[in-house]
C-alpha positions in Angstrom: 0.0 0.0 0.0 1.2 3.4 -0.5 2.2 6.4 1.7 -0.7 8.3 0.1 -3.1 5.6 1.3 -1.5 5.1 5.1 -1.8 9.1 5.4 -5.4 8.9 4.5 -5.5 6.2 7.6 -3.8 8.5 9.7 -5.8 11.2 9.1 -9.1 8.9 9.4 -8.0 7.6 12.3 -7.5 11.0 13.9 -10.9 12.1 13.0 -12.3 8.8 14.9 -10.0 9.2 18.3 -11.1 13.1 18.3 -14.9 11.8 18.0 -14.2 9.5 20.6 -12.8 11.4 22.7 -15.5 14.0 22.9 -18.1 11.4 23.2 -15.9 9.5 26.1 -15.8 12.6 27.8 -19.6 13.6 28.3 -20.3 11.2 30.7 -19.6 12.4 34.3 -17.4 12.5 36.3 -15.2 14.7 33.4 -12.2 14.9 35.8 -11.5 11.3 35.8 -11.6 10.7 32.4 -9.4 13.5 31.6 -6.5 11.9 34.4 -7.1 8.5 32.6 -6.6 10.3 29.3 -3.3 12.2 30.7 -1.9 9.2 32.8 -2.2 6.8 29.6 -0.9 9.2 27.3 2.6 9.7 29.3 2.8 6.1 30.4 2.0 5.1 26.5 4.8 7.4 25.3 6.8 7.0 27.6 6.8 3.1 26.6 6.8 4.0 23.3 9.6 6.5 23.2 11.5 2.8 24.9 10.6 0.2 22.8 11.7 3.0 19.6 14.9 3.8 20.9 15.7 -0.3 22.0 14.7 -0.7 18.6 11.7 -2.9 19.3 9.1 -1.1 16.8 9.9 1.3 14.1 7.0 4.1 12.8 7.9 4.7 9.1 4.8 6.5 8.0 4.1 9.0 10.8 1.6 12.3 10.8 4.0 14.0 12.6 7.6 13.7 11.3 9.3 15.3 13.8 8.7 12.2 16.2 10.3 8.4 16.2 6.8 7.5 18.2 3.0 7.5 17.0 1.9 10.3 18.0 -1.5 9.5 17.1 -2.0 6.2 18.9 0.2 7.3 22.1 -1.6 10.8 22.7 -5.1 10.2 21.4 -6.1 6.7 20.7 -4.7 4.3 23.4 -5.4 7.0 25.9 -9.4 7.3 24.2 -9.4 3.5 24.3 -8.5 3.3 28.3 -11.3 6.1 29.1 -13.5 3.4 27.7 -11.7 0.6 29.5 -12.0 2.6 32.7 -15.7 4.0 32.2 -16.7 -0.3 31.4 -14.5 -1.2 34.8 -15.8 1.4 36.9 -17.8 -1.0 39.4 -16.5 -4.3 38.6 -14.2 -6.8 40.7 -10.8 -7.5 39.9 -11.6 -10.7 37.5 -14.2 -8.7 36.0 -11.3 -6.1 35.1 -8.4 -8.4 34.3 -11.6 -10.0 31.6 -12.4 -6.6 30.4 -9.1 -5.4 29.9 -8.6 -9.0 27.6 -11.6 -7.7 26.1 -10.1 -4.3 25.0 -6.8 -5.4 24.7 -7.3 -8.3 21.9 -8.9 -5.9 19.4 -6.0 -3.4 19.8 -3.5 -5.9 19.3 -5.0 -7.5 16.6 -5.5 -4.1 14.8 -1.8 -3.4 15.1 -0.7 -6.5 13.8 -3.0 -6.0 10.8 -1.7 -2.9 10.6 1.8 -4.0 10.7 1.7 -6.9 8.0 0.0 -4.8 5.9 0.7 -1.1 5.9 4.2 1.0 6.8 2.3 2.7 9.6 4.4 0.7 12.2 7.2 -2.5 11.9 8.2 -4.9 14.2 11.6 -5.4 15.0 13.7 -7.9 17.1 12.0 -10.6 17.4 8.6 -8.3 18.8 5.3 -9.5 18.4 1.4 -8.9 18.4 1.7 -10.8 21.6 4.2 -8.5 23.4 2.0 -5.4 22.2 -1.2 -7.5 23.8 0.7 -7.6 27.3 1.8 -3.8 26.8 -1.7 -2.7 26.1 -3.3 -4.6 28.6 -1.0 -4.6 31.4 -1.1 -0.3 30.8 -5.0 -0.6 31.1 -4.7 -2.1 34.4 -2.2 -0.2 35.8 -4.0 3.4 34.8 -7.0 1.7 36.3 -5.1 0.7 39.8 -3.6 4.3 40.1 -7.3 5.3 39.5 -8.7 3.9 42.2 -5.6 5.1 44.4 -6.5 8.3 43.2 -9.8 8.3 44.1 -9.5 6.5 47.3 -7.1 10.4 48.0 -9.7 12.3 46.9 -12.5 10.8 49.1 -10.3 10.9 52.1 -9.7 14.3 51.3 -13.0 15.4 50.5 -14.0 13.4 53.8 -11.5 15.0 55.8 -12.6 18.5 54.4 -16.0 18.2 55.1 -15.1 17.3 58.8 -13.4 20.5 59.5 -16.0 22.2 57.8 -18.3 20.7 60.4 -15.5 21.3 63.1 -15.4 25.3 62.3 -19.5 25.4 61.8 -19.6 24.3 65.4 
C-alpha cells in the first residue's frame, strides 16, 4: 500500500480518536476521564519512546515527522481507548477487570498487527510480536485503572476530611 493511502489512515483515524474522545468525555465524572486520558498518554509514550529507541518497533509513515513515536495512537487513541476501559470497569471486581481489559486489549492488538503486515504505519523489530503489544496494552490498562482507584480513594479521604473541619469550624 502506498504512503498516500497510510496518510489517509492516519488522518481517518485522527478524526475517529477526536470523536471518541469528545463522546468518552460527556459522561460524568469529566475529571476522571481527563486523568485517565493524561496518565495513559505519558505512560504510552513513555513506553513508546522505549521500545523506539531499544529498537523494538519502528513508525515509518508517521503524521508528525518530527517524532520516532505514534503520536497519534500514544496521545489520542490508546489513551481514548483506556477512558472506555475505565468507564466499562468502573464498578467491577478484579476478574471482571483483568476479563475486560482481555476484552479491550485483543482488538487493539489484533489491529496493530493488521496494521503492521499490511501497511508501513508501524514495523516490528527484534523478534517483537502482536503478543508483546497485547501484554503492553493490557498490562497499561490495568495499571492506569489501579492508580485510579488510588486516586480516588485520595480524593474521598480528602473530601472526607474536608467536610469534617467544615463541620469542626460550623460548630
Amino acid at each position: 500500500m502506498g504512503k498516500k493511502f497510510e496518510i489517509k489512515v492516519l488522518r481517518l483515524l485522527f478524526l475517529f480518536g477526536i470523536v471518541s474522545f469528545l463522546f468518552s468525555v460527556r459522561k460524568p465524572p469529566v475529571k476522571d476521564w481527563l486523568i485517565i486520558f493524561l496518565l495513559k498518554s505519558y505512560i504510552a509514550s513513555i513506553l513508546d519512546n522505549i521500545l523506539v529507541k531499544k529498537g523494538y518497533l519502528k513508525y515509518p509513515v508517521n503524521l508528525f515527522k518530527t517524532f520516532d513515536i505514534s503520536v497519534l495512537f500514544s496521545y489520542l487513541l490508546f489513551p481514548v481507548s483506556c477512558i472506555y476501559f475505565n468507564q466499562a470497569t468502573k464498578n467491577s471486581s478484579t476478574i471482571g477487570i483483568l476479563a475486560k481489559s482481555i476484552l479491550f486489549s485483543a482488538p487493539s492488538a489484533l489491529a496493530e498487527d493488521w496494521i503492521e503486515k499490511n501497511t508501513k504505519l508501524i514495523t516490528y523489530k527484534k523478534s517483537w510480536t502482536s503478543l508483546h503489544s497485547f501484554i503492553s496494552i493490557s498490562s497499561t490498562f490495568i495499571l492506569v485503572r489501579f492508580l485510579m482507584s488510588v486516586i480516588r480513594k485520595f480524593a474521598d479521604r480528602q473530601s472526607s476530611n474536608l467536610s469534617q473541619s467544615q463541620k469542626e469550624i460550623v460548630l
